[in-house]
N, C-alpha and C positions, 0 to 999 in steps of 0.2 A: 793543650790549648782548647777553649770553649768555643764552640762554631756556634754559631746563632744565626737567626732565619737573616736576618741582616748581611751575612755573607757575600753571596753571590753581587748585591747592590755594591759594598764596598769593593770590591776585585773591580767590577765598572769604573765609580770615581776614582780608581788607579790607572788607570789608563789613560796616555798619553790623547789631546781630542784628535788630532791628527789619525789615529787608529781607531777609537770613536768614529769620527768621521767616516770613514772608510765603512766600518761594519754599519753604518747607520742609515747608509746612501745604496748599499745594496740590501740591508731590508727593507726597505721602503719602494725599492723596482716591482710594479706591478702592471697589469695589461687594462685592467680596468680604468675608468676614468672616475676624478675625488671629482664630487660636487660638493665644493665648499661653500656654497651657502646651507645646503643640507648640514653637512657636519657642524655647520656653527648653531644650527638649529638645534639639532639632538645635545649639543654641550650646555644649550639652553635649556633646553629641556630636562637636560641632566641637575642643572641646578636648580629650577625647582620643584623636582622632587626631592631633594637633598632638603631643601627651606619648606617643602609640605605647601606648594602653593600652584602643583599640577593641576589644573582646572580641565585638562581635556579625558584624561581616563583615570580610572580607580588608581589608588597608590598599590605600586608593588607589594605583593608578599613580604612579611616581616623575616622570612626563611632565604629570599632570595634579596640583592643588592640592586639602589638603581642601574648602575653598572652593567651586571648581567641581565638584568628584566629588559633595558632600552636595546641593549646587545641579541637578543634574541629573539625582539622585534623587530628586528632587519634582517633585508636579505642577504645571502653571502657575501656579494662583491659590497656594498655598503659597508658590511660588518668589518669585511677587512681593513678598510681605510681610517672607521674609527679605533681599532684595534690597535691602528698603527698609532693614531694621534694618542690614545690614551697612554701607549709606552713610552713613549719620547715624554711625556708631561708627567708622569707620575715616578720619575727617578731623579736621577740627582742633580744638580744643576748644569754641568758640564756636559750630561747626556741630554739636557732640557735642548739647549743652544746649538749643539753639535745636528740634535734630531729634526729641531725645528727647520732649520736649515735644507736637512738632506729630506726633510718630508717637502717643502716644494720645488723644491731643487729635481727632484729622480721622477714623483708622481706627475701624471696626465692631471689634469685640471677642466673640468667640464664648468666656464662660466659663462654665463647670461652675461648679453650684454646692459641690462637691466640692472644685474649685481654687480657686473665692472661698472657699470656708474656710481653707485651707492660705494665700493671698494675707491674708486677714483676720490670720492668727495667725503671720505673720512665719513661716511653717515651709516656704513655698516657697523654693526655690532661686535667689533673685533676690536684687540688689542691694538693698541700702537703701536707694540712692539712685533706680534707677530703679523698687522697691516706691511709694516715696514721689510716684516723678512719674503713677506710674500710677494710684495715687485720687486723686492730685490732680486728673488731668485728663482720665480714661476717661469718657465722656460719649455713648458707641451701644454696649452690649450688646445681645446673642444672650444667654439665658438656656435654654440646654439643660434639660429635664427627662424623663426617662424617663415612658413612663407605668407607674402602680403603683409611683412612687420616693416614698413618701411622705419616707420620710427625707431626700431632696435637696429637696425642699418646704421642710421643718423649718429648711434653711440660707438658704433665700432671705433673711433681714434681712442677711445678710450684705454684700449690696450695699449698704446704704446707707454702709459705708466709702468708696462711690467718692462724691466729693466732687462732680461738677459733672453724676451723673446724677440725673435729672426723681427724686423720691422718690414713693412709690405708697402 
């Protein structure tokens, strides 16, 4: 039998997503908190340097990938969260769905109430699919508040869009 690098991907899309699941929701447990406006920023970022249209720093080394250059421009706890999101998104579909899921399902979620507005009102820069998975199933924020922001105060109902966090 010929093994090829393709391997180890295929033994994944064999697997039942109920046990996906499972293995997906404890790699994703971490003590750090995602700040998911960050993350959508660098997948931003990720793409255009991909399209050659990074306008804020030199384009990566032709030796290294954007990928790894954006990845070793952050700090650890950062790194790990995008680490996490690049795995769930770059295998098969059943692990896309399964990950997407258990990625806001298990992680801490550090968001502004500033970007729960923009997240509430469809005006952030994110999928509408992965909009939809993340109040469906965000369930540990971090709610940043300045002090003397009365106005960021003003948006906290904003959270009760997330669907499976405790209501106050």
């Amino acid at each position: 039998m010929d093994q090829t690098s393709d391997a180890p991907l295929s033994d994944i899309s064999r697997l039942p997503n109920e046990i996906l699941s499972i293995i997906l929701s404890y790699t994703m447990i971490t003590d750090g908190p995602v700040d998911l406006e960050y993350i959508m920023q660098m997948g931003r970022r990720l793409q255009d340097i991909r399209n050659g249209t990074d306008t804020e720093n030199a384009e990566p080394s032709s030796l290294v990938g954007p990928e790894r250059w954006i990845l070793n421009s952050l700090v650890p706890w950062r790194r790990e969260h995008l680490l996490d999101w690049f795995l769930i998104n770059s295998t098969c579909c059943s692990s896309r769905a399964c990950g997407r899921k258990a990625f806001f399902s298990e992680k801490i979620f550090e968001l502004r109430p500033s970007f729960m507005k923009t997240l509430y009102r469809k005006t952030a820069r994110i999928s509408d699919e992965d909009r939809a998975t993340a109040l469906a199933c965000i369930s540990h924020v971090i709610a940043p508040v300045l002090s003397g922001a009365e106005a960021e105060i003003i948006l906290l109902p904003r959270y009760h869009a997330l669907q499976q966090l405790p209501h106050f």
